[in-house]
PDB file with one MODEL, atoms N, CA, C and O in Angstrom:
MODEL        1
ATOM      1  N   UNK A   1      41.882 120.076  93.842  1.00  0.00           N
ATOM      2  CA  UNK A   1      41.042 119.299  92.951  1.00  0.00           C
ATOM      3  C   UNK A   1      41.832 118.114  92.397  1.00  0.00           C
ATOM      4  O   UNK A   1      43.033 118.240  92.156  1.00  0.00           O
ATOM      5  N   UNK A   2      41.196 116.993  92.196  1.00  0.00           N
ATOM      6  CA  UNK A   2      41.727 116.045  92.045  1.00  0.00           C
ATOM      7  C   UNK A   2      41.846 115.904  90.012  1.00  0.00           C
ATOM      8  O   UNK A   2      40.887 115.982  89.245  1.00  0.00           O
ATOM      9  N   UNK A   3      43.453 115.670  89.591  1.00  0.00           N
ATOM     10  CA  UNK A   3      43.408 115.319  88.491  1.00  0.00           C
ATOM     11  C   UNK A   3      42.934 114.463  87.369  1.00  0.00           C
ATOM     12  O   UNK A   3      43.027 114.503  86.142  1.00  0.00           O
ATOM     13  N   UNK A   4      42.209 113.406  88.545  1.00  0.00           N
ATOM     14  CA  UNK A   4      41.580 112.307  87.449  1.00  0.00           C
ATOM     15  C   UNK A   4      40.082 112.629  87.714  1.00  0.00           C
ATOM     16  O   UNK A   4      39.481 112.708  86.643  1.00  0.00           O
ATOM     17  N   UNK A   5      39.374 112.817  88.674  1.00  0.00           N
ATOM     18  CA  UNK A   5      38.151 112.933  88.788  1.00  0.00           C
ATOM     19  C   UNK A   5      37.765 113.865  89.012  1.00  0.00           C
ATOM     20  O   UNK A   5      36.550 113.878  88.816  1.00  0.00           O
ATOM     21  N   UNK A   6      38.333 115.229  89.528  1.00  0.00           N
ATOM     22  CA  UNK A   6      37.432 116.379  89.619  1.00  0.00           C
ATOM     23  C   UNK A   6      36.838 116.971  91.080  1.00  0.00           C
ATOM     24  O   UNK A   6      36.260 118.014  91.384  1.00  0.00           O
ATOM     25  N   UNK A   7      37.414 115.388  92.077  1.00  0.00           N
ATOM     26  CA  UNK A   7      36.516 115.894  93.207  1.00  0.00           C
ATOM     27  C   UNK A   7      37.864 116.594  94.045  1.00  0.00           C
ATOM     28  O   UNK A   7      38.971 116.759  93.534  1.00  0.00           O
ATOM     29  N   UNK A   8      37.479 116.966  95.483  1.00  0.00           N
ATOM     30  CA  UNK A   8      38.215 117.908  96.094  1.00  0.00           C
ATOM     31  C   UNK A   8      39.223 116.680  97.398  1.00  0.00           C
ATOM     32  O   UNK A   8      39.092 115.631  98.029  1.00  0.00           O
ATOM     33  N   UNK A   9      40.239 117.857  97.115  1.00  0.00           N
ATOM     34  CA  UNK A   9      41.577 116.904  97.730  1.00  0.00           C
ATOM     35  C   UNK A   9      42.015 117.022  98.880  1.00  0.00           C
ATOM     36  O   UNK A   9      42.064 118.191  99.260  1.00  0.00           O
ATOM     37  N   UNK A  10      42.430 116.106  99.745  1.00  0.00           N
ATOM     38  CA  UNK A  10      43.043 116.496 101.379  1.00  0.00           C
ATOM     39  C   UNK A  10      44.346 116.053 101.285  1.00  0.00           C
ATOM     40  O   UNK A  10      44.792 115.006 100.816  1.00  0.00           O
ATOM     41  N   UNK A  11      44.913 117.031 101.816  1.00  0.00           N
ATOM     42  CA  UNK A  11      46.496 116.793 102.433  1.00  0.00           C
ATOM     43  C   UNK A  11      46.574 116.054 103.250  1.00  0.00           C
ATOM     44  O   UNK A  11      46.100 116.217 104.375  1.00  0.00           O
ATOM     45  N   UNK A  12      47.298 114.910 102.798  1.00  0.00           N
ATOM     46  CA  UNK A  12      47.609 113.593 104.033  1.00  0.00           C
ATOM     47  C   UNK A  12      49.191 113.767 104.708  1.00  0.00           C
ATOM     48  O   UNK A  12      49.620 113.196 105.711  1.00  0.00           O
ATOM     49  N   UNK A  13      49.608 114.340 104.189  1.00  0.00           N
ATOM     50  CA  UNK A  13      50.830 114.587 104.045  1.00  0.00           C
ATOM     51  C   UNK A  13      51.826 115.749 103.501  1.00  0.00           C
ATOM     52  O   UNK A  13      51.782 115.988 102.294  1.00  0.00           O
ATOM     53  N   UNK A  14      52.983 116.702 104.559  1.00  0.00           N
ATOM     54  CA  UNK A  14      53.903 117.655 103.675  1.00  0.00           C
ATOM     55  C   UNK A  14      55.238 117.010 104.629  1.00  0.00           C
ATOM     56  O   UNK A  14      55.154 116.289 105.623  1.00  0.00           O
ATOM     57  N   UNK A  15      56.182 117.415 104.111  1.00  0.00           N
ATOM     58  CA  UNK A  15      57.097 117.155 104.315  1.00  0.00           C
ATOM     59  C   UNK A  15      58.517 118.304 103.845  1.00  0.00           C
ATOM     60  O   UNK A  15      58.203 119.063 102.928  1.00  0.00           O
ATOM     61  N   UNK A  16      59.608 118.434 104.242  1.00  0.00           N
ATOM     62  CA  UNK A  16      60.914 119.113 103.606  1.00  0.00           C
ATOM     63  C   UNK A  16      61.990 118.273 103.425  1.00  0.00           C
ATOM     64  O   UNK A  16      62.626 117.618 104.252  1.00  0.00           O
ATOM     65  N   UNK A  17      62.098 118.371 102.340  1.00  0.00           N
ATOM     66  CA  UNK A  17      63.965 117.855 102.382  1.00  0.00           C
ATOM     67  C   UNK A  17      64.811 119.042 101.812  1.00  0.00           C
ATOM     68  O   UNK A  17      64.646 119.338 100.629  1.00  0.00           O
ATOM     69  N   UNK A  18      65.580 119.642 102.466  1.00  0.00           N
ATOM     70  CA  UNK A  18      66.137 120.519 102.203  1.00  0.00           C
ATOM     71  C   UNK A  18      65.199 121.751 101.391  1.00  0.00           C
ATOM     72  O   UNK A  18      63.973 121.778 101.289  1.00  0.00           O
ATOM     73  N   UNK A  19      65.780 122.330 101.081  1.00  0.00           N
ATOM     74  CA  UNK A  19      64.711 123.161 100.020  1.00  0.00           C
ATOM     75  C   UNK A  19      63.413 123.208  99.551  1.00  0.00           C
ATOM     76  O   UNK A  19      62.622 124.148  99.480  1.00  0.00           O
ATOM     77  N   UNK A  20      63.283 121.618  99.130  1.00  0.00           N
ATOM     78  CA  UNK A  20      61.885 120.949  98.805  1.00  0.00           C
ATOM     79  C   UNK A  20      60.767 121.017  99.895  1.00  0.00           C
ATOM     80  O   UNK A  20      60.910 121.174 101.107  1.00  0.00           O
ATOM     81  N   UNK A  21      59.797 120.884  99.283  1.00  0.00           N
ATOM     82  CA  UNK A  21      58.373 120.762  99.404  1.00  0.00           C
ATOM     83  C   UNK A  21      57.787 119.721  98.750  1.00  0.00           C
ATOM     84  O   UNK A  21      57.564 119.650  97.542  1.00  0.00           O
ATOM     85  N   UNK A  22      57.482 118.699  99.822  1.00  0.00           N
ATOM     86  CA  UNK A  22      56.419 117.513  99.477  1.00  0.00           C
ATOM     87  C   UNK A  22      55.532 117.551  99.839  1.00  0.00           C
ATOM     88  O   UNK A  22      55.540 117.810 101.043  1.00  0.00           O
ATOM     89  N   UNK A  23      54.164 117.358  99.233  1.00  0.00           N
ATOM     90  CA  UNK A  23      52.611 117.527  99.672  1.00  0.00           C
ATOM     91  C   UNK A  23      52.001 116.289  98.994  1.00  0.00           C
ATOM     92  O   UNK A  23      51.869 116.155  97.777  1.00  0.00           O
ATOM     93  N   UNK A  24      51.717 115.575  99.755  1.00  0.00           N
ATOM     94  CA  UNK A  24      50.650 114.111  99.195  1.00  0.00           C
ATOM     95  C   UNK A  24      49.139 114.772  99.982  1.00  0.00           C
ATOM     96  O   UNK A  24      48.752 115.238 101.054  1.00  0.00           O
ATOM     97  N   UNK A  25      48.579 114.376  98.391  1.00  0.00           N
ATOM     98  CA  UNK A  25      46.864 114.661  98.768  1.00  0.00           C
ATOM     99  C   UNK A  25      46.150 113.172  98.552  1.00  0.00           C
ATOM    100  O   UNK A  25      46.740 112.146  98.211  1.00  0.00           O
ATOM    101  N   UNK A  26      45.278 113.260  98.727  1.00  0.00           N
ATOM    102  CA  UNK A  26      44.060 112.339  98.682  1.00  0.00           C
ATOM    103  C   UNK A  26      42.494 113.060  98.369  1.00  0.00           C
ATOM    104  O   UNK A  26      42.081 114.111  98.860  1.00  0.00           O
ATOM    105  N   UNK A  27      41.692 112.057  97.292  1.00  0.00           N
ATOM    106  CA  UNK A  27      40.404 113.043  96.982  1.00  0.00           C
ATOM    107  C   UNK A  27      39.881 111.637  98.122  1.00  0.00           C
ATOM    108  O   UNK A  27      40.381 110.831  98.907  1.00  0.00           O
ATOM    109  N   UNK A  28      38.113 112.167  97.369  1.00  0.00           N
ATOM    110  CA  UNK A  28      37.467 111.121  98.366  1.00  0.00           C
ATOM    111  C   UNK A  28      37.128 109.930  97.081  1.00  0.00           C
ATOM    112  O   UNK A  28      36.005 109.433  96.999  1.00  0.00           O
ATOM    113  N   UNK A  29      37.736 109.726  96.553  1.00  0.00           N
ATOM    114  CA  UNK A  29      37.420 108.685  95.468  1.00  0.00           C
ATOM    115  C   UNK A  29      38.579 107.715  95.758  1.00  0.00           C
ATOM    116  O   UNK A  29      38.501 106.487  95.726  1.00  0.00           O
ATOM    117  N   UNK A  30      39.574 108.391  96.022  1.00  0.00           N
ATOM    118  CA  UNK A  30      40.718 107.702  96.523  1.00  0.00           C
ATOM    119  C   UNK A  30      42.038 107.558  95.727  1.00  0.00           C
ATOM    120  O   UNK A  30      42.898 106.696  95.909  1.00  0.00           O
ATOM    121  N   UNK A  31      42.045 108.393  94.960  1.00  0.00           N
ATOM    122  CA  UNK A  31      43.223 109.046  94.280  1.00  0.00           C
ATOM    123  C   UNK A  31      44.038 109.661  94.713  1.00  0.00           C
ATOM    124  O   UNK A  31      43.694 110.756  95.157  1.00  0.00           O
ATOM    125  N   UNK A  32      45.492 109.281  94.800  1.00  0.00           N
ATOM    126  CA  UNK A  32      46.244 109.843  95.435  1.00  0.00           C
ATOM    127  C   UNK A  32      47.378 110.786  94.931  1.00  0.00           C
ATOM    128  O   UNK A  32      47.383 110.321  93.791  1.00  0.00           O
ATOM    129  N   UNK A  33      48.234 111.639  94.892  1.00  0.00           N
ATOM    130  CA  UNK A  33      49.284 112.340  94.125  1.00  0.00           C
ATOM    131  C   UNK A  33      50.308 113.244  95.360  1.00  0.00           C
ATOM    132  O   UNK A  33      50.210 114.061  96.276  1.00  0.00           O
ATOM    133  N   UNK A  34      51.257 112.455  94.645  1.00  0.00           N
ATOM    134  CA  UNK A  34      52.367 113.462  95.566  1.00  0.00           C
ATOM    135  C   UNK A  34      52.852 114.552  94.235  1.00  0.00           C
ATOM    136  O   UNK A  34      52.799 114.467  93.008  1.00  0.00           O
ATOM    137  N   UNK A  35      53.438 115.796  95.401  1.00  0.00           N
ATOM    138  CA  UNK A  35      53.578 117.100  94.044  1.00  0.00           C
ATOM    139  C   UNK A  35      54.702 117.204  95.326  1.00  0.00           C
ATOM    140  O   UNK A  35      54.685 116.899  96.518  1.00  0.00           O
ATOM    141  N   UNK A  36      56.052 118.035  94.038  1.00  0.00           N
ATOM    142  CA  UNK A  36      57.222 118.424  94.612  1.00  0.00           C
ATOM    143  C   UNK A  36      57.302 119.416  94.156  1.00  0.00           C
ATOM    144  O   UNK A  36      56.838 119.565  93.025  1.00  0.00           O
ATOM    145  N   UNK A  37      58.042 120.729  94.969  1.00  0.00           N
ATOM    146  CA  UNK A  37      58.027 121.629  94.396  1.00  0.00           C
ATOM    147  C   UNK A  37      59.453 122.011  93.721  1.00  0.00           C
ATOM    148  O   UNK A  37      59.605 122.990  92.991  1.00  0.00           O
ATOM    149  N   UNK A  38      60.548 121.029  94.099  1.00  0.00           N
ATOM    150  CA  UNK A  38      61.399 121.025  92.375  1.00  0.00           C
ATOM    151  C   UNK A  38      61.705 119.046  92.115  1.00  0.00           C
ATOM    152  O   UNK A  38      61.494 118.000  92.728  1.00  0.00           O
ATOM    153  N   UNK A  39      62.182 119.409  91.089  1.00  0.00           N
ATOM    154  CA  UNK A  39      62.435 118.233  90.392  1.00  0.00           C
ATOM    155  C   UNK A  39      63.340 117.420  90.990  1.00  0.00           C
ATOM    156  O   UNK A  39      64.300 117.847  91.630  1.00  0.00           O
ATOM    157  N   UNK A  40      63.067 116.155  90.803  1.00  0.00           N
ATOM    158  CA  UNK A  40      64.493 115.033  91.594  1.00  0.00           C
ATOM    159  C   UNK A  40      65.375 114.583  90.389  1.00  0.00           C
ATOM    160  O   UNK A  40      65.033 114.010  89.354  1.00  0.00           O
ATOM    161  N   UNK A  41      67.145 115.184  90.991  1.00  0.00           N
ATOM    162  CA  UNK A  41      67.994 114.404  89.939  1.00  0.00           C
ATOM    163  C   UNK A  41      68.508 113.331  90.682  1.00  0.00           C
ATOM    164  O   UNK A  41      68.720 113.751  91.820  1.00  0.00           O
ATOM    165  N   UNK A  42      68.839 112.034  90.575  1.00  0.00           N
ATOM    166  CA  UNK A  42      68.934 110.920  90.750  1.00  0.00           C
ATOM    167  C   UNK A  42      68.292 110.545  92.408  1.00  0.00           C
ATOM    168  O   UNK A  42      68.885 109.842  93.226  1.00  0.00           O
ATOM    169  N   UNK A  43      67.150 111.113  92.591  1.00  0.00           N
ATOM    170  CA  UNK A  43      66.600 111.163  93.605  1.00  0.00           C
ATOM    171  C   UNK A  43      67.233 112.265  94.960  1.00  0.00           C
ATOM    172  O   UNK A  43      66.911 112.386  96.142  1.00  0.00           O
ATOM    173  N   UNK A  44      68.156 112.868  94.182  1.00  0.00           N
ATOM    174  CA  UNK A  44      68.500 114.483  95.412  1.00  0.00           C
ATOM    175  C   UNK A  44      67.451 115.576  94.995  1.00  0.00           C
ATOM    176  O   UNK A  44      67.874 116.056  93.943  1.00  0.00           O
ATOM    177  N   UNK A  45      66.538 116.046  95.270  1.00  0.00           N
ATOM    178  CA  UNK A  45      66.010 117.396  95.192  1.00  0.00           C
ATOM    179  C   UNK A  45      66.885 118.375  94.694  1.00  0.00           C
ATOM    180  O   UNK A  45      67.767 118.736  95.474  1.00  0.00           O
ATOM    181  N   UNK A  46      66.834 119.171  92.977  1.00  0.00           N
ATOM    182  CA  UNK A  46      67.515 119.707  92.213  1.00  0.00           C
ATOM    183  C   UNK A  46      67.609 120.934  92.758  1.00  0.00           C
ATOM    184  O   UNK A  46      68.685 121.400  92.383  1.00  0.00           O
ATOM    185  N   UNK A  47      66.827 121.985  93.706  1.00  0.00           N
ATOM    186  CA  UNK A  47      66.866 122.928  94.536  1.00  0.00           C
ATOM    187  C   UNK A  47      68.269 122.457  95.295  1.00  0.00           C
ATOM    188  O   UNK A  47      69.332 123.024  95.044  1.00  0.00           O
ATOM    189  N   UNK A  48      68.187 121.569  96.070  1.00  0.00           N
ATOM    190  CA  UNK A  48      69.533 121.912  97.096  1.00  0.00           C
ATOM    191  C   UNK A  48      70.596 121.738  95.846  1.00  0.00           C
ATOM    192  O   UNK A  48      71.264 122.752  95.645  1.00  0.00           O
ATOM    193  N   UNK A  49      70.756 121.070  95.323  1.00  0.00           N
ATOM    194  CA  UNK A  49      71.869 121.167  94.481  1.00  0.00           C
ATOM    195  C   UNK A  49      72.476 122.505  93.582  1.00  0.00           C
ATOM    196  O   UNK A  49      73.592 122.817  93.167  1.00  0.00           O
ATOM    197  N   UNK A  50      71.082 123.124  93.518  1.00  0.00           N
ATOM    198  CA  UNK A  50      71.719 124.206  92.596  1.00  0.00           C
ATOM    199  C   UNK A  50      71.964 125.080  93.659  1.00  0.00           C
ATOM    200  O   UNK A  50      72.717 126.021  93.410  1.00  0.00           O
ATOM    201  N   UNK A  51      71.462 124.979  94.882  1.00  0.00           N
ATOM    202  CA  UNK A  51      71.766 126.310  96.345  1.00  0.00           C
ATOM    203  C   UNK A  51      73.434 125.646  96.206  1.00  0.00           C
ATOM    204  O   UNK A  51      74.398 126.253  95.740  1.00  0.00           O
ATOM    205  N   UNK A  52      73.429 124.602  96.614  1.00  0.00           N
ATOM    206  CA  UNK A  52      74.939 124.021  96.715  1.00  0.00           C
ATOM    207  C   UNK A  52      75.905 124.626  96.092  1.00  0.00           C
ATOM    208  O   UNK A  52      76.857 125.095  96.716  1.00  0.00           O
ATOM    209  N   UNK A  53      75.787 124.711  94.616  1.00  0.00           N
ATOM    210  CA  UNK A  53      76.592 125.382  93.485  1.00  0.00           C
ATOM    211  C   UNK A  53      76.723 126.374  93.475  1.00  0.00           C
ATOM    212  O   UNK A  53      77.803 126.955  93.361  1.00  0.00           O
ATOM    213  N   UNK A  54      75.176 127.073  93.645  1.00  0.00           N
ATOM    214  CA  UNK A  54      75.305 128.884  93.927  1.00  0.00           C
ATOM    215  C   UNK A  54      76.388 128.971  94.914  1.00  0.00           C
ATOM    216  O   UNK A  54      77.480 129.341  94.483  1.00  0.00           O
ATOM    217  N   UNK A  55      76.279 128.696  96.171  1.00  0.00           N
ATOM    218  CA  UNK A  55      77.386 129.292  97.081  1.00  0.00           C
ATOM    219  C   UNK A  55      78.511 128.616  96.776  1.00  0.00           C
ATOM    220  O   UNK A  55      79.432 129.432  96.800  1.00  0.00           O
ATOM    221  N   UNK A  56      78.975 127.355  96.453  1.00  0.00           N
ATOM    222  CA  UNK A  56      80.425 127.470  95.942  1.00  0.00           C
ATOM    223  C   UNK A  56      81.093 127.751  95.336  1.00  0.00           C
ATOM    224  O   UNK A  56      82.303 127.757  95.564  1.00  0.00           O
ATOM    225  N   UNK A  57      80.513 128.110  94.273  1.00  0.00           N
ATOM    226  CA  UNK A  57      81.220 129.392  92.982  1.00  0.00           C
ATOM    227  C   UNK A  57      80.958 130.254  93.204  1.00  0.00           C
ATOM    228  O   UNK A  57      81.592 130.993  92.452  1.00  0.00           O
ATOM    229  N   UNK A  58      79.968 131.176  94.222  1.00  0.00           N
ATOM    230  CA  UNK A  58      79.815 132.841  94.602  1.00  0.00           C
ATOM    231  C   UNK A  58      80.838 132.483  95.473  1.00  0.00           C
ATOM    232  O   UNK A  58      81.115 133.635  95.809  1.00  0.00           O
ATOM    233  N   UNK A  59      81.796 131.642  96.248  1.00  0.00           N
ATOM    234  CA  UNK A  59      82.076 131.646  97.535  1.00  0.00           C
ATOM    235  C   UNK A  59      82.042 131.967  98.535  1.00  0.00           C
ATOM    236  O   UNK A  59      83.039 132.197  99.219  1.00  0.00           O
ATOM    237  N   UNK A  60      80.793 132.080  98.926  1.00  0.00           N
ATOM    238  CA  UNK A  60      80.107 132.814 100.341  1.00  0.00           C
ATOM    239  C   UNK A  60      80.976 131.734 101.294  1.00  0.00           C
ATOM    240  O   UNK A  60      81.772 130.891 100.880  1.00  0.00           O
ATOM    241  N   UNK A  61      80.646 131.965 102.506  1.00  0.00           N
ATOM    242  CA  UNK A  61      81.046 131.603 103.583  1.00  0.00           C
ATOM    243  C   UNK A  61      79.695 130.553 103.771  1.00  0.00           C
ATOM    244  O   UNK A  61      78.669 130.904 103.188  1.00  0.00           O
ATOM    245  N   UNK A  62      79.664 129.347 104.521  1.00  0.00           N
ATOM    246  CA  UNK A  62      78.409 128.644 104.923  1.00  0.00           C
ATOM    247  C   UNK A  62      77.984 129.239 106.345  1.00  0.00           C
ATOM    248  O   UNK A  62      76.836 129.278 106.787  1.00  0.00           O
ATOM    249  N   UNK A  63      78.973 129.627 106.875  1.00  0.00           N
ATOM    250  CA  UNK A  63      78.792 130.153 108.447  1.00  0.00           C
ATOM    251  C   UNK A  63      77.200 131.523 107.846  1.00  0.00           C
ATOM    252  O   UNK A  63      76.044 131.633 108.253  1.00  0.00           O
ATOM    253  N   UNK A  64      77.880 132.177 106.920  1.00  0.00           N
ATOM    254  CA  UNK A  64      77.224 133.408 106.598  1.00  0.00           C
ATOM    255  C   UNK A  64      76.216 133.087 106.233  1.00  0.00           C
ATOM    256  O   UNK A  64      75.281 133.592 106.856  1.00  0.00           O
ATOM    257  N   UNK A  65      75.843 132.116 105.078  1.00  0.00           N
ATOM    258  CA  UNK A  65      74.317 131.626 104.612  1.00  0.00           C
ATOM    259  C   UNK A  65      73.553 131.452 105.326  1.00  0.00           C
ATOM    260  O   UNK A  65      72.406 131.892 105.250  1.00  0.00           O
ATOM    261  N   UNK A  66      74.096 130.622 106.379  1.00  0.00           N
ATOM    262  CA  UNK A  66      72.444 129.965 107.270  1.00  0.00           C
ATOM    263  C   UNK A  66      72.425 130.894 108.734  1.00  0.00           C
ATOM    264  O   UNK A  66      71.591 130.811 109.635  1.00  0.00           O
ATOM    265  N   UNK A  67      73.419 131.647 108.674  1.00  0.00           N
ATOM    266  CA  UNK A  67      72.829 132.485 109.760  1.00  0.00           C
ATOM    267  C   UNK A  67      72.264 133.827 108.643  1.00  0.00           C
ATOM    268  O   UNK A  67      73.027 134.754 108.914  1.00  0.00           O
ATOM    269  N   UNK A  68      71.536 134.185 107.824  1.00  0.00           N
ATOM    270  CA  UNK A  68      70.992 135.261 107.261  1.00  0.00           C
ATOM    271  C   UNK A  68      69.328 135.054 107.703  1.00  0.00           C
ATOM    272  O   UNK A  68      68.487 135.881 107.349  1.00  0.00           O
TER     273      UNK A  68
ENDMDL
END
C-alpha cells in the first residue's frame, strides 16, 4: 500500500548489497519509495558492518563463515 495515497504498490525493483535488502515500489498514482532493510552509515549498509565486527572480535575464521 502506498504511503501517500492508499492505493496498491508494485515492485519495480529488489536488489542486495551485502546483507541488505532493497525493494523500490511504485503505486498506480505514481509514487514511488525505496525501503531498506537496515540503515545506511555513510552510505555502507549498517548490517555488513556490524557482521564485519561480529566476526572480528568473535575471531572466527572467514574461510569458516561463508562456507556455513
Amino acid at each position: 500500500m502506498c504511503s501517500v495515497c492508499g492505493d496498491r504498490c508494485t515492485i519495480t525493483k529488489k536488489s542486495t548489497r551485502g546483507g541488505q535488502l532493497r525493494v523500490t515500489t511504485i503505486c498506480g498514482t505514481g509514487h514511488w519509495r525505496t525501503w531498506d532493510s537496515s540503515p545506511n552509515i555513510c552510505g555502507t549498509p549498517l548490517i555488513n558492518l556490524v557482521v564485519a565486527g561480529a566476526m572480528f572480535f568473535s575471531g572466527v575464521c572467514l574461510r569458516k563463515f561463508v562456507n556455513c
